[in-house]
N, C-alpha and C positions, 0 to 999 in steps of 0.2 A: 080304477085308474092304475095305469102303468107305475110301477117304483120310482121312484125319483133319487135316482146317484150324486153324489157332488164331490168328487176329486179337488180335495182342496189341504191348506197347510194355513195351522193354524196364525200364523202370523204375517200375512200375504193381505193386505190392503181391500187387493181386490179381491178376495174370500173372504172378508172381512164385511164385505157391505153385501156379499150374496148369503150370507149365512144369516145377515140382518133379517135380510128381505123375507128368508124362509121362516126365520122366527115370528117376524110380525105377522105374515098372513097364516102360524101357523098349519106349515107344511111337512108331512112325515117325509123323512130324508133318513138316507143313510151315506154316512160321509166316510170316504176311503183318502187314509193321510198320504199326502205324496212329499216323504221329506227333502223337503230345498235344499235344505243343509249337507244331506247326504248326496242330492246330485241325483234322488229319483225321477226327477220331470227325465230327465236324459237316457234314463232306462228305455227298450223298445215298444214294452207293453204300454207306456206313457204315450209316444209319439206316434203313437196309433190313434188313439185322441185326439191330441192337440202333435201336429209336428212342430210345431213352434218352442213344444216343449216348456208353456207357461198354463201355468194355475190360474181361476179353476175351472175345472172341465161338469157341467152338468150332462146327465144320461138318461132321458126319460124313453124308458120303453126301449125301441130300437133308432131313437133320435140323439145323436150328438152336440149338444149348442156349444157353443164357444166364449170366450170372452165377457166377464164381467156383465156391462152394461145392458147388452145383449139378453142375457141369461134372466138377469131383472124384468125385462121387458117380457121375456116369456116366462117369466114365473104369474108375474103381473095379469099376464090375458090368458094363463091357464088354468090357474088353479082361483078358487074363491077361497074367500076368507076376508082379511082387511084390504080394502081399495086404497092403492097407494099412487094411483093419478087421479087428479082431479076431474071432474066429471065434466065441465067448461072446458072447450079447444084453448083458450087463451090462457086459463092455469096451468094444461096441460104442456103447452109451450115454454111457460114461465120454468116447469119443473123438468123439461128435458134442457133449456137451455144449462142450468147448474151442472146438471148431468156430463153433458157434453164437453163442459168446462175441463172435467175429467180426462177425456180422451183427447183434449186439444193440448197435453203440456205438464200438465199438473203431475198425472200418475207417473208418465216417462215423457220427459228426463228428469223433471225437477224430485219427485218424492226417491227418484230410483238416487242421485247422485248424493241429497240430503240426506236420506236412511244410511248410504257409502262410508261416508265420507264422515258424520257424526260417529257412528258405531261397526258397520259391518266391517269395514275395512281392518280394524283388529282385531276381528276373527278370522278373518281369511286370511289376510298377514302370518298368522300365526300358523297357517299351517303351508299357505306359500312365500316357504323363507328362499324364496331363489329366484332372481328373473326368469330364469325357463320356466318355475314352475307357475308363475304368473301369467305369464304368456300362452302356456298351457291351457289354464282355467279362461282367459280369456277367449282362445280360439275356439272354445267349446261355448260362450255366450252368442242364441243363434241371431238375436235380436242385434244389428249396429249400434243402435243409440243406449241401448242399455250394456254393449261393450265398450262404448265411447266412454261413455258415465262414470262405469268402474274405474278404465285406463287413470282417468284423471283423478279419482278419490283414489286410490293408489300410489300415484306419482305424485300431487301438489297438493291433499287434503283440502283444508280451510284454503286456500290460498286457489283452487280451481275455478277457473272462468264460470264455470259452470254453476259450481256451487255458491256463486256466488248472485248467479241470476235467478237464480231457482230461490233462496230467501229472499230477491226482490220481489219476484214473481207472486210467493205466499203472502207476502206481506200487501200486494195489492188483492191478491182474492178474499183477505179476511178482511180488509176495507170494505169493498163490495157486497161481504157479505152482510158487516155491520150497519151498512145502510140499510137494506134489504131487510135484515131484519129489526131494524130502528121501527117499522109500519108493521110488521107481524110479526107470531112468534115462530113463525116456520118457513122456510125458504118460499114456499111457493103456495102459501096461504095459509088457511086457520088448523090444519089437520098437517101431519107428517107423512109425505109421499117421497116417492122414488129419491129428488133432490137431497132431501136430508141425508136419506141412508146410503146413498150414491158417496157422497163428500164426508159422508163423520168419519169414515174410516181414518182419512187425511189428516183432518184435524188432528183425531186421535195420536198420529203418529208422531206427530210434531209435540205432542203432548208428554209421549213415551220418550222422546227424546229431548226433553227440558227444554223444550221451547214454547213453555205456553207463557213464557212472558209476551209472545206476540201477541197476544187476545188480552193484556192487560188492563189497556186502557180501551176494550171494544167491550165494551158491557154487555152489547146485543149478542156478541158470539157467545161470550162468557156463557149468557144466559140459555141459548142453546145448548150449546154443547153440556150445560149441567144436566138439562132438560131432557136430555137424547139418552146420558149415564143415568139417568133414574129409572128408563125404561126396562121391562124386564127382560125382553129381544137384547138390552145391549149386555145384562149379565151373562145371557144365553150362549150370545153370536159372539161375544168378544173376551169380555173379564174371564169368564170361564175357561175358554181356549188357550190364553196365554201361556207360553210356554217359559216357567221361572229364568231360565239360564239369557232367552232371547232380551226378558224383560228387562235381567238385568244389567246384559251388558246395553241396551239403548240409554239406560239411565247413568249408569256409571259415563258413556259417549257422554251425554248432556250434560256434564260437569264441566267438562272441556268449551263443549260447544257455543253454551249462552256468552261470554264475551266476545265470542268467535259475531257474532250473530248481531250484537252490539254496534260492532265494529264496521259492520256492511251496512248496516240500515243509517250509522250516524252518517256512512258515507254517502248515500244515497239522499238524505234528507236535503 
């Protein structure tokens, strides 16, 4: 079988749950870094890939797939190893609807303005100390809603419309999730498919950035999510990969953050 490439950066959400996938069904991969931070997606050799200029890019053979979710889906019906959709149309449903959850909101705007607006944003700060050079970085973001995002964790932090719908938003998908998994212990039934590895990334981030007081009182998540870190795919795909300086400033951001976070949900209550 054809090589299997994955352009990806280790702290990117969505190469985060495609790096799962390859671990759980035990997939040989060779992963080429495309650093964010340095602004490699923008390179031209990148945007021959993906011109969108977003991570991560799989390359099997002389085939290009794009896009996270996608890329799951074809890993999923190409390669054997672990079945990670249920074999039942109706689990199967059960475990793209989570999925989908993903690309309806979660991943962009809300995880893009929360990761902002907690942490990135005094890194980037730091290096655009000038409105031009802001504006700069921004006109080079190709996506609108993921330049909308930034604009506003930039300019208003905590205090962004945005960010502040985005912890409502999380705060009702980890509700749902705790129902859901109040009856199993896995999103979309007795085994760990697409669903789980789709959404832990999420979780995870929020995690990374001191907000896992939000799963406090959800036992059910709790108990996933510890359930998903025990697995050896997630030492693989995730622990491993971290990159020290990213992790710490997300942690250092969630010092700040958790009252911030308080503060919206007592108002929302």
């Amino acid at each position: 079988m054809s090589e299997l490439v994955l352009y990806d950066f280790a702290e990117s959400v969505c190469c985060q749950k495609v790096r799962l996938v390859i671990a759980e069904k035990q997939i040989e991969v060779t992963e080429r870094a495309v650093p964010l931070d340095q602004g490699a997606q923008y390179q031209p050799e990148f945007l021959e890939l993906n011109p969108k200029g977003i991570v991560p890019v799989a390359v099997h053979g002389d085939r290009v797939i794009r896009e996270s979710a996608i890329i799951n889906e074809y890993l999923e019906e190409v390669f054997a190893g672990r079945r990670l959709l249920p074999e039942d149309p109706v689990g199967r449903a059960h475990a793209r609807y989570w999925s989908l959850l993903v690309d309806q909101g979660i991943h962009n705007p809300h995880t893009t303005v929360v990761s902002f607006v907690v942490a990135l944003r005094h890194a980037f700060l730091q290096q655009l100390d000038t409105p031009d050079k802001v504006a700069g970085h921004l006109a080079n973001v190709r996506d609108p809603v993921s330049r909308e995002m930034q604009r506003q964790a930039f300019e208003m932090a905590f205090e962004a419309p945005a960010f502040v719908t985005a912890i409502q938003v999380f705060d009702g998908l980890l509700e749902e999730m705790d129902l859901a998994l109040a009856d199993s212990p896995w999103l979309a039934g007795d085994a760990p498919t697409l669903a789980d590895f789709n959404l832990a990334p999420y979780v995870h981030r929020l995690d990374c950035l001191g907000l896992s007081g939000m799963w406090s009182t959800r036992s059910s998540v709790a108990r996933w999510y510890e359930a998903l870190q025990g697995r050896e795919s997630w030492d693989t795909a995730i622990a491993k990969p971290h990159i020290p300086q990213w992790l710490e400033l997300m942690q250092m951001g969630g010092n700040e953050a958790g009252p911030q976070v308080d503060r919206i949900l007592a108002g929302a209550g």
